[in-house]
C-alpha positions as CSV (number, residue, x, y, z in Angstrom):
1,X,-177.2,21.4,-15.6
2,X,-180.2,23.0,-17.5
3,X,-183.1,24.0,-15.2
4,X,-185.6,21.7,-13.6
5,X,-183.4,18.2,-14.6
6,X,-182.5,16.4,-11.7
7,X,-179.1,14.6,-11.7
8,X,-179.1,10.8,-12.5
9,X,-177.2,9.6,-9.4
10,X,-178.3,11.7,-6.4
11,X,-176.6,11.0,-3.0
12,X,-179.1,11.7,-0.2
13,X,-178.5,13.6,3.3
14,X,-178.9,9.6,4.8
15,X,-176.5,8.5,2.6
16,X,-173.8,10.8,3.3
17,X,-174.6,11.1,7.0
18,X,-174.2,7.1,7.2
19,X,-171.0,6.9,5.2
20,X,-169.8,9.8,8.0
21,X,-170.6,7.7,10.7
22,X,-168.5,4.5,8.5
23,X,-165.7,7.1,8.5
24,X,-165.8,7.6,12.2
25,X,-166.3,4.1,13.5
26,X,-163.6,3.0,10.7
27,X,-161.4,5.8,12.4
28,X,-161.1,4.0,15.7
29,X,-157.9,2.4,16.0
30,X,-159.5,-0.7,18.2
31,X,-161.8,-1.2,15.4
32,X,-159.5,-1.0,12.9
33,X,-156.9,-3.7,14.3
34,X,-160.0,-5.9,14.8
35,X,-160.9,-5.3,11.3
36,X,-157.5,-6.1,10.0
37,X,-156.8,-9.2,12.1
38,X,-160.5,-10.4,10.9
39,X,-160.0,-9.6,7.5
40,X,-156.2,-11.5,7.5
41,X,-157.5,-14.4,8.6
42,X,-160.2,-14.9,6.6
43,X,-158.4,-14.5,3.6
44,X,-155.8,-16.7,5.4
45,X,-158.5,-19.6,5.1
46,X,-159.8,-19.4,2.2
47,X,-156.5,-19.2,0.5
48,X,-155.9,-22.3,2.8
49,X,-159.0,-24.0,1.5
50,X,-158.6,-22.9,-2.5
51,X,-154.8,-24.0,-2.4
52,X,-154.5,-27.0,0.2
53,X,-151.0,-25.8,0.4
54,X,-148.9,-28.0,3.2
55,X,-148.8,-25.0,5.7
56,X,-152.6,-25.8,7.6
57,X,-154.9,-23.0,8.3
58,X,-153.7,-21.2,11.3
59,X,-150.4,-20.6,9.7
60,X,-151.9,-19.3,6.8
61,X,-154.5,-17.1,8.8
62,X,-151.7,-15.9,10.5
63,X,-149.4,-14.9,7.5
64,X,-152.9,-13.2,6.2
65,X,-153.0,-11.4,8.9
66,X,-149.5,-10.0,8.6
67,X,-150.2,-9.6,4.9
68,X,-153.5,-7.6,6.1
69,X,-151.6,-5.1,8.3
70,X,-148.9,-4.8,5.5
71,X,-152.1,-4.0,2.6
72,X,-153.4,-1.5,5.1
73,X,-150.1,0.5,6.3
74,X,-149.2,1.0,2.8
75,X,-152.8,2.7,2.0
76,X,-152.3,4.9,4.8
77,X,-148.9,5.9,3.1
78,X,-150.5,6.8,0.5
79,X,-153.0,8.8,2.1
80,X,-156.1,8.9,-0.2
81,X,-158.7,11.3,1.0
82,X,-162.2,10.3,-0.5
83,X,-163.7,7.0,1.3
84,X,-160.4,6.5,3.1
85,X,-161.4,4.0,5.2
86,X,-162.7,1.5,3.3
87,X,-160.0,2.0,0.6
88,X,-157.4,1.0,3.5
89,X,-159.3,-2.2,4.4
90,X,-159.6,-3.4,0.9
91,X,-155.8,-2.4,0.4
92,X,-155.9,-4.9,3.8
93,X,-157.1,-7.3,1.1
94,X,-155.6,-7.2,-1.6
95,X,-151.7,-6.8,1.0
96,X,-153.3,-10.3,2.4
97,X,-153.4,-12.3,-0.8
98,X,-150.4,-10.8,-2.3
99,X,-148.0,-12.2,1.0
100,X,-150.0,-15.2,1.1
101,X,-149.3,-16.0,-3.0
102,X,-145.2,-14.9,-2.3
103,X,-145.2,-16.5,1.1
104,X,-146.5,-20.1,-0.3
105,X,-144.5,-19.4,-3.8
106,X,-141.2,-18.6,-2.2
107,X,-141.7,-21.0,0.9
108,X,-142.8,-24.1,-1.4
109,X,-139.9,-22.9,-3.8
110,X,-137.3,-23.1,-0.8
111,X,-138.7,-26.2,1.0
112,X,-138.2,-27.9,-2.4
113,X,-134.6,-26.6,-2.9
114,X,-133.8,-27.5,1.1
115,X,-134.9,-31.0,0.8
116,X,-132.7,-32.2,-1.9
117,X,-129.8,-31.7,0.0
């Protein structure tokens, strides 16, 4: 970087000493299961609410939930190092819709099947 410039994006001491603090409140494992089960069943209902699937919204909550803990355990297999906690609750996300879209597809699919007989 020539002399005197100033980079564009410039991350301040208050910047990085908040994101430490995220890191170390994210790190507590009571925290973290309240995050998960929040984040589960939020996405739980408004899955429930874009869908209107048959299922109601505390069995959807609760398969978000599961889907949230699922999202997150993988992340931590993964173990990414830069913003790690906040990678793992989005990865809580994103595990939440993906068992809520299989568990509706598959479940719908096999109710279908089960009710013919």
């Amino acid at each position: 970087m020539a002399a005197g410039k100033k980079p564009i994006v410039s991350v301040g001491y208050e910047t990085e000493k908040a994101m430490n603090d995220l890191e170390k409140w994210l790190g507590d494992p009571i925290v973290t299961l309240i995050l998960i089960i929040v984040i589960g069943a939020i996405i739980g209902w408004l899955y429930e609410e874009w869908t209107h699937s048959p299922h109601g919204y505390i069995t959807s909550a609760l398969v978000g939930v599961a889907g949230s803990y699922t999202g997150y355990a993988l992340a931590r297999l993964v173990n990414i190092t830069s913003n790690t906690g906040l990678i793992r609750l989005l990865a809580a996300a994103v595990g939440a819709l993906i068992v809520l879209w299989a568990w509706r597809t598959f479940h719908l699919r096999w109710g279908s099947k089960r009710r013919r007989r």
